[in-house]
C-alpha positions in Angstrom: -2.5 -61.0 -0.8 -4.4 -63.3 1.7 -8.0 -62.2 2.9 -6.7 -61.7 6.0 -4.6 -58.8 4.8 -7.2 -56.8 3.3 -9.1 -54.1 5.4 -12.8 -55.1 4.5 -13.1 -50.7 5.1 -11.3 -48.4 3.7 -10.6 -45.7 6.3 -9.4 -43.1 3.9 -12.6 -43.3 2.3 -14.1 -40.9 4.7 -11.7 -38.5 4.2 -13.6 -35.9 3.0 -16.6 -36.3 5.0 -14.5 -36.3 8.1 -12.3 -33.3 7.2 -15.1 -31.3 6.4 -17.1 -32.0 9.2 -14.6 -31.8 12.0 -12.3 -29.3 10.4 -14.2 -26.6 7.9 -17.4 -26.8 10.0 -20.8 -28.5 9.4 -20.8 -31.5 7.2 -23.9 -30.8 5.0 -24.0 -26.9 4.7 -22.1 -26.2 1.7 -19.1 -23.2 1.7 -21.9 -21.2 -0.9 -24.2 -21.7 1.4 -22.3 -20.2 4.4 -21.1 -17.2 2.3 -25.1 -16.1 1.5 -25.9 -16.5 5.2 -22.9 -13.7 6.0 -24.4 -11.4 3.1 -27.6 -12.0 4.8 -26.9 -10.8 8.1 -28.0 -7.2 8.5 -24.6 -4.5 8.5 -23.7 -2.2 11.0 -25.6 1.2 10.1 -23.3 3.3 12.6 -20.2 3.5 11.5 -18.1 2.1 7.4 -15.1 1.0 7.1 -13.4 3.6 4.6 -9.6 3.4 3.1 -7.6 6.9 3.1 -4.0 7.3 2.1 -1.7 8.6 4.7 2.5 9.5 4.0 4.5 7.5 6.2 5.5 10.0 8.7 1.9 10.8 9.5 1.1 7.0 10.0 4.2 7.0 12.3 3.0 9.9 14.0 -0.4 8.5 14.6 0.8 5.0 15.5 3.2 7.3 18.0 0.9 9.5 19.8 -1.7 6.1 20.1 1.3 4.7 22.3 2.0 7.7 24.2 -1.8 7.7 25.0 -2.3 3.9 26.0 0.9 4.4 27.9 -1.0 7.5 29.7 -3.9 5.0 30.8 -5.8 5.4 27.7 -5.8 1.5 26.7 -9.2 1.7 24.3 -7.5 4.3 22.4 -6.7 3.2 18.6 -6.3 4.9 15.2 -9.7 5.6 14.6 -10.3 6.9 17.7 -8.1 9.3 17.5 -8.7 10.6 13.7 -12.4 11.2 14.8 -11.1 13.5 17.8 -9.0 15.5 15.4 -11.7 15.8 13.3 -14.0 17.1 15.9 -11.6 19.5 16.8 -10.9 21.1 13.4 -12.7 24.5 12.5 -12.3 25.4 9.0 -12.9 28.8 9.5 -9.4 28.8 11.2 -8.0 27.4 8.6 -4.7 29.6 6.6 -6.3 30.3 3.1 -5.0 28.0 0.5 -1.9 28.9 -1.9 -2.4 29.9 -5.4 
């Protein structure tokens, strides 16, 4: 191949540098690096997000009466929302006793 031919830079030599920069963020702070800066920031102390098992029919029933109420004007109103109204609602001392 004649002189001419040859690219005196390699553009795909930069690859790396230029993906990482342009497309995973900042060039010179490492992914490690990012990760301890998220740990660091200080957590929300009012509320945690908890897992609890639900049977289908109750999660249809929930997911139902959340679309009745955003359809009523409530648009905030989620899941969450609505669990924590139940719950303040509930007095145990109503409650049937349990089975044997």
């Amino acid at each position: 191949m004649s002189d001419a031919k040859i690219l005196k830079h390699d553009p795909l030599s930069e690859t790396e540098a230029i993906l990482r920069q342009d497309f995973y963020g900042a060039g010179s702070e490492r992914p490690a690096t990012r990760r301890a800066a998220v740990r660091a920031r200080p957590r929300p102390t009012h509320y945690k997000v908890v897992c609890i098992s639900l049977y289908t029919r109750d999660i249809e029933a929930l997911e139902t009466t959340v679309a009745e109420l955003k359809r009523r004007g409530y648009t905030k109103a989620n899941k969450s929302q609505l669990i924590r109204y139940a719950l303040a609602q509930l007095d145990i001392d109503k409650l049937p006793p349990p089975h044997p």
